[in-house]
C-alpha positions in Angstrom: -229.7 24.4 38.0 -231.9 25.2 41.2 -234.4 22.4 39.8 -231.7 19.5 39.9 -231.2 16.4 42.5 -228.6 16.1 44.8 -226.3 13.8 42.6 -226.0 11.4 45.8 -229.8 11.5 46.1 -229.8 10.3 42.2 -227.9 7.4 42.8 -229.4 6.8 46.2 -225.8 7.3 47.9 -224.5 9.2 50.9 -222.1 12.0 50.1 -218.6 10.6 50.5 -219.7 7.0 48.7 -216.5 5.5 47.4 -215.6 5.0 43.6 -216.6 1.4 44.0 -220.3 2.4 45.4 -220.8 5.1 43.1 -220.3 2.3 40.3 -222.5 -0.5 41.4 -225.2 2.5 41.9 -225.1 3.8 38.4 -225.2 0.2 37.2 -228.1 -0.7 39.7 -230.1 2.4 38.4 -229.1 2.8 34.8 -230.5 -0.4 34.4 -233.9 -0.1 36.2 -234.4 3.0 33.7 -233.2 1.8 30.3 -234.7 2.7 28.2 -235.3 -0.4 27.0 -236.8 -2.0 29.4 -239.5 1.1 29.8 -240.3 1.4 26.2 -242.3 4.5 26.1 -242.4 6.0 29.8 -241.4 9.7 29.7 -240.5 9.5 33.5 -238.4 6.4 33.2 -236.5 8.1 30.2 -235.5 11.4 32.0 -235.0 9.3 34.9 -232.1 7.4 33.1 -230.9 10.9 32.1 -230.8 12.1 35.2 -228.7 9.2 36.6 -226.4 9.3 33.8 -225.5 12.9 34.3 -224.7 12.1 37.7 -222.6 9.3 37.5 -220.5 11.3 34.4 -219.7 14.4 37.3 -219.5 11.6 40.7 -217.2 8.9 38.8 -214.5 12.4 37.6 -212.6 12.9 40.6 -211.8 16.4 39.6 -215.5 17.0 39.2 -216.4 15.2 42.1 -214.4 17.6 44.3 -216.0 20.4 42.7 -219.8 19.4 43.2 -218.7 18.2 46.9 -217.2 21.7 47.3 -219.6 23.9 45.5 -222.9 22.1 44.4 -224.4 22.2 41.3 -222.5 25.5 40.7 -219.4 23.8 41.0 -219.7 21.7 38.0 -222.0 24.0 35.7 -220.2 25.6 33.0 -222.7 28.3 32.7 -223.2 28.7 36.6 -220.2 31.4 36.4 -220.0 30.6 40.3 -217.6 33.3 42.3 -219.1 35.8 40.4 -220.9 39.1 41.8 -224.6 40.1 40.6 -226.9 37.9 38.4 -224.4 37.1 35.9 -222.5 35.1 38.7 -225.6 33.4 39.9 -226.1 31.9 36.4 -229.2 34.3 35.3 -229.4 35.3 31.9 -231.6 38.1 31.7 -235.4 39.3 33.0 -237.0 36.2 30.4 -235.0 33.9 32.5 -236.7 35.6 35.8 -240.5 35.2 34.6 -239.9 31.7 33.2 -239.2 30.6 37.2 -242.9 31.8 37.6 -244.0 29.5 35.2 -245.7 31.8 32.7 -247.3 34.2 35.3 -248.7 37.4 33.4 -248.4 41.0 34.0 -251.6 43.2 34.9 -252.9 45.6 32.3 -249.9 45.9 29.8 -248.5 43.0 29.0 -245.7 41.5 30.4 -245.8 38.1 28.8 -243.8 35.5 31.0 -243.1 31.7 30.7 -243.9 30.4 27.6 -240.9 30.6 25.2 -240.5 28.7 21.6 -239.0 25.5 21.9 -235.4 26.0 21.2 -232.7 22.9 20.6 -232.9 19.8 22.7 -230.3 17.4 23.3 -231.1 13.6 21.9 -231.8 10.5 24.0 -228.8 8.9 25.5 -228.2 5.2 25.4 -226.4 2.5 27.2 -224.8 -0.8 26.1 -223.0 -3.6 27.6 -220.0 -5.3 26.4 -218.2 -8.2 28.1 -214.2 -8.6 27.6 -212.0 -11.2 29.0 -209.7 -10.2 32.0 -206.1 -9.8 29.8 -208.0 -7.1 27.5 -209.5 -5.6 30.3 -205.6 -5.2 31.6 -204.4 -4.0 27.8 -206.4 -2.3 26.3 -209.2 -3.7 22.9 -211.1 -2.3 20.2 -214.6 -4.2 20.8 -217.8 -3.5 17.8 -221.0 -3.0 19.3 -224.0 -2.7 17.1 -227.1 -0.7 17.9 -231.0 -0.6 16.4 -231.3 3.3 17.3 -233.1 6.4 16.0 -230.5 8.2 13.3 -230.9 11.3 11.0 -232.6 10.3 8.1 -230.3 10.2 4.9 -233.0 11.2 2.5 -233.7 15.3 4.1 -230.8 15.1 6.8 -232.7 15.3 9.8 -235.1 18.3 8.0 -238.4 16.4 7.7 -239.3 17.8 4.9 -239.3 15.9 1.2 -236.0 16.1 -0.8 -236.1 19.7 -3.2 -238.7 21.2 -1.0 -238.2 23.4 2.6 -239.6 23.8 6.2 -242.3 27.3 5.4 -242.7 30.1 8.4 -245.5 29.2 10.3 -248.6 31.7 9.1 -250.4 31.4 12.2 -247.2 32.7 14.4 -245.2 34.2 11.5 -242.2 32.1 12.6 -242.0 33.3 15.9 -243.2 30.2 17.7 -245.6 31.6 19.9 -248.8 33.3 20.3 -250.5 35.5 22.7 -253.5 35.0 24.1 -255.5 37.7 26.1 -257.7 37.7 29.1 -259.8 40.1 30.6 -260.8 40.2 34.2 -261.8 42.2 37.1 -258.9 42.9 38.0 -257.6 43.8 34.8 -256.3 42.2 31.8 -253.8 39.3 31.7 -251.9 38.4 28.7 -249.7 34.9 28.6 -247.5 33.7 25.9 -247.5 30.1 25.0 -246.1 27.6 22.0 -248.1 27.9 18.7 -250.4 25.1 18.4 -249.7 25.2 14.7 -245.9 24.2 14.6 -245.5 23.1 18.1 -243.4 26.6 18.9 -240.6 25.5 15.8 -242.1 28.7 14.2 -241.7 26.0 10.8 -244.5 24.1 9.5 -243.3 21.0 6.5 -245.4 21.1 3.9 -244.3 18.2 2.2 -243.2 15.8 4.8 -240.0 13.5 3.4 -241.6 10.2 3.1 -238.9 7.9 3.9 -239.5 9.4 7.5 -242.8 10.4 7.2 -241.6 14.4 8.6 -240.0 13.2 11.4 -236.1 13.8 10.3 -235.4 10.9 11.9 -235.6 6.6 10.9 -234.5 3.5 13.0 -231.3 2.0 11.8 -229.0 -1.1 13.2 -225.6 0.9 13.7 -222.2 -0.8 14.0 -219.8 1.4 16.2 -216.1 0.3 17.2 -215.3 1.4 20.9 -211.6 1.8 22.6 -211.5 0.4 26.0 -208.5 1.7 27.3 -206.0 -0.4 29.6 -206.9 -0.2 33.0 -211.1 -0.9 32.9 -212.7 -3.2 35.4 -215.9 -4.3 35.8 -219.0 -1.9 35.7 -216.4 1.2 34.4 -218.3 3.2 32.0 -216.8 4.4 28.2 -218.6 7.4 27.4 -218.9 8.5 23.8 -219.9 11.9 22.5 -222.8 12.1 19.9 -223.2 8.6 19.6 -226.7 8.3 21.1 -230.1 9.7 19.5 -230.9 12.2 17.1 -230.8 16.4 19.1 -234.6 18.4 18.3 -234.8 21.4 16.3 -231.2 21.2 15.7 -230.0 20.1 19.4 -227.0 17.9 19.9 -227.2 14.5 19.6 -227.1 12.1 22.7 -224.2 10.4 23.9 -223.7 6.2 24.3 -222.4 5.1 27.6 -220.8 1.8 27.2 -221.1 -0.5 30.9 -217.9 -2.9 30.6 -218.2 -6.9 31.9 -214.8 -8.1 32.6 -214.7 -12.0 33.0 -213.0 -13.7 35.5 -210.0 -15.4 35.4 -208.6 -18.7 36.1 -205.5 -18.1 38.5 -205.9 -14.2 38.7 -207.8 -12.1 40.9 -207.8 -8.1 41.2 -208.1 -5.8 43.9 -207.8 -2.0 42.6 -204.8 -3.0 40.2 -203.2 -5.3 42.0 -202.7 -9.2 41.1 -203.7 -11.9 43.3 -201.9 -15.6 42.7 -201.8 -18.7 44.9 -198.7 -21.1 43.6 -198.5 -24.5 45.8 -194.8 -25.6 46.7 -193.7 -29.0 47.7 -192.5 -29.3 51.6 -188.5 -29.7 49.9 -188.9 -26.4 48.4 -190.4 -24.7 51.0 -187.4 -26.1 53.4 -184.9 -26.0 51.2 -185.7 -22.9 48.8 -186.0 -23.1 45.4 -186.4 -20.6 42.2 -190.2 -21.3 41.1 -191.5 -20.0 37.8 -194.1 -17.2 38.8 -196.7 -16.4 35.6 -197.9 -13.2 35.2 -200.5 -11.4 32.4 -197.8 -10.7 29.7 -194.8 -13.2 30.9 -193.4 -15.7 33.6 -190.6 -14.6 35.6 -188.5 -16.4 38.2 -188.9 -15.7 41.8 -186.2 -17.2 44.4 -188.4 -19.0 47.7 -185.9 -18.5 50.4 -185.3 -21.8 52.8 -187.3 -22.0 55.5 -190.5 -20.5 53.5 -193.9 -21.0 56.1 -197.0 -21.9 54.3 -199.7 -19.0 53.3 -196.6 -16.4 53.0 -196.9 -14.2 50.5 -194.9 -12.5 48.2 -194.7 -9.2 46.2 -193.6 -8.7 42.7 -193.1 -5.2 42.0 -195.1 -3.8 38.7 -196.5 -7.0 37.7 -200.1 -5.7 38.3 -202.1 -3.5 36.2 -201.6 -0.2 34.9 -204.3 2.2 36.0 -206.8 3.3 34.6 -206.5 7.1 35.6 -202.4 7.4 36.8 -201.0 4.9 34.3 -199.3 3.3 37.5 -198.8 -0.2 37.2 -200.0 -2.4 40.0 -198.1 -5.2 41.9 -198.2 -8.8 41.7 -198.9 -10.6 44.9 -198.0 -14.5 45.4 -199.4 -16.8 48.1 -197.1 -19.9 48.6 -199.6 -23.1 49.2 -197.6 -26.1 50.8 -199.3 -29.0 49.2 -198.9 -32.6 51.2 -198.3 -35.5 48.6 -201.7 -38.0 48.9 -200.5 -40.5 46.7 -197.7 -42.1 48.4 -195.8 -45.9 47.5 -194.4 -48.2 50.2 -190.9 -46.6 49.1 -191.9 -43.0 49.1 -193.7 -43.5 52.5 -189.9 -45.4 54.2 -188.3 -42.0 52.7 -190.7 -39.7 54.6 -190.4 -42.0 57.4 -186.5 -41.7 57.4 -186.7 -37.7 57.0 -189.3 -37.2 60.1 -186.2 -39.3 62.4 -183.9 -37.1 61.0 -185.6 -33.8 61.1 -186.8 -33.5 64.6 -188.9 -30.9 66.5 -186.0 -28.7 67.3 -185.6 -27.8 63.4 -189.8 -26.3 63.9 -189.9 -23.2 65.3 -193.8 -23.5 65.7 -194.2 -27.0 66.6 -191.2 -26.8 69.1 -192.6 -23.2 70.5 -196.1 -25.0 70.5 -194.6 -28.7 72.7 -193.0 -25.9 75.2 -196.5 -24.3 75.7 -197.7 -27.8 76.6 -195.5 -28.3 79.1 -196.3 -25.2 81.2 -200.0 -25.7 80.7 -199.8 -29.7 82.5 -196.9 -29.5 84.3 -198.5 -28.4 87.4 -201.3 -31.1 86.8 -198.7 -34.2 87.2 
């Protein structure tokens, strides 16, 4: 724990970044380390890690809170943070201790730090993008995604070793994964304890590899997976599934698939958070006179009453006509800008009609317009 990056630092954020910032980051940086696109760099790979276990604490508000309260500690299960003595400041015991020296030996007897056999190891995790349109985004889908990833190999299950045979203890460590070495000095004798160089610190040597994997327990397969994106998503939210990524070592866990959502646009809506965004032109009767107008929404179209006297750019709300969130379940509201539209096509008949209407309706029925012919008064009337 005392090894890790500042999450921020991970993401290249401040402390404080918003939801929104914390998403485009992980995107930004998941994607620089894929994987993919740095087939075979180490660095790159436990880069990509790195970033995905910080965006699965920074994007959990509960989690978030913690490791913005307490650190790392905060969000470690095995931290035991609030606790009194070693225990509570997550050591497990005196091999724990020498392995933050890196190995360093005792004088003259023996204590043999660092090295320890190499125990489980979680598997790779991967990422995958899936693009939905903007009503499943609001609903809720079941989308496949399919995969050419590393899987346990059918033939031993993940063993290695060929069908009807076993893994054999190591003779050169007698299964205990490592070996000690000794070195003498003048200033005494040193003894260090490393991996066996025979079995890679397994403390199992395969003497009859499987050959369908060739020992490795492992074979590259196209998997098909079916994903639920829950109601709620928006672009660059992240599904994360459990076990669904590589292969563990020497019986680890296996890694997890994070799945980065594309939502498309839409044609009339746009979203803020999970509210709606519509623009509906009106005619100039029905913004004098009022009208009922037929509103759409994602799953209906309802009636909404313009009152008389409607000013263009005014915008309405429609209660719970948004989109549920992600998180509270809340649904969103609806908002509707009014656009008066000015006819452009326009027959000699149509044009006497507006012609009779502007005599009729003179400035004192504008607010604005007669308000604005007062202000023009004041401003020249000392200039006649």
């Amino acid at each position: 724990m005392a090894d890790k990056r500042d999450y921020y630092e991970v993401l290249g954020l401040q402390k404080g970044a918003s939801e929104e910032e914390i998403k485009k980051a992980f995107r930004k940086m998941a994607m620089k380390y894929h994987p993919d696109r740095n087939p075979g760099d180490k660095e790159a790979e436990e880069k990509f890690k790195e970033v995905n276990e910080a965006y699965s604490i920074l994007s959990d508000p509960e989690k978030k809170d913690r490791y913005d309260r307490f650190g790392h500690a905060g969000v470690d299960p095995n931290a035991g943070f609030g606790g009194g003595g070693f225990g509570g400041a997550g050591f497990g015991g005196f091999e724990d201790i020498f392995d933050m020296f890196g190995g360093f030996g005792g004088f003259g007897g023996g204590f043999g730090g660092g090295a320890r056999r190499n125990g489980p190891a979680k598997g790779r995790d991967l990422q995958k993008e899936v693009t939905i349109s903007f009503e499943e985004a609001a609903f809720g889908t079941k989308k496949t995604v399919k995969l050419n990833k590393y899987v346990e190999c059918d033939d031993c299950h993940g063993t290695g070793a060929a069908p009807g045979t076993s893994k054999k203890t190591c003779p050169h460590c007698n299964g205990s994964g490592q070996v000690r070495t000794t070195q003498k000095t003048p200033f005494g004798t040193f003894q260090n304890i490393g991996p066996c160089p025979n079995c890679g610190g397994t403390g199992q040597v395969i003497e009859t590899p499987c050959s369908t994997c060739g020992g490795t327990g492992r074979v590259r397969k196209d998997v098909t997976l079916s994903v639920d994106i829950p109601a709620g998503v928006d672009n660059d939210s992240v599904i994360s599934i459990r076990g669904q990524g590589e292969p563990g070592v020497n019986g680890g866990p296996a890694g997890d698939l994070y799945v980065v959502v594309n939502v498309a646009p839409h044609k009339i809506f746009t979203r803020r958070g999970n509210d709606l965004y519509l623009e509906i032109p009106i005619t100039f009767a029905q913004a004098a006179l009022g009208d009922t107008i037929t509103v759409p929404t994602l799953s209906e179209k309802v009636a909404y009453k313009v009152p008389a006297g409607t000013q263009p750019g005014t915008t309405f709300r429609l209660k719970g006509k948004g989109i549920q969130g992600l998180r509270n379940g809340r649904m969103g509201d609806l908002y509707v800008k009014v656009n008066l539209e000015v006819p452009t096509k326009l027959n000699n008949k149509q044009k006497k009609a507006i012609e009779e209407v502007g005599k009729v309706v003179t400035d004192d029925c504008y607010q604005k317009k007669k308000g604005f012919a007062d202000m023009l008064k004041d401003l020249f009337k000392d200039k006649n």
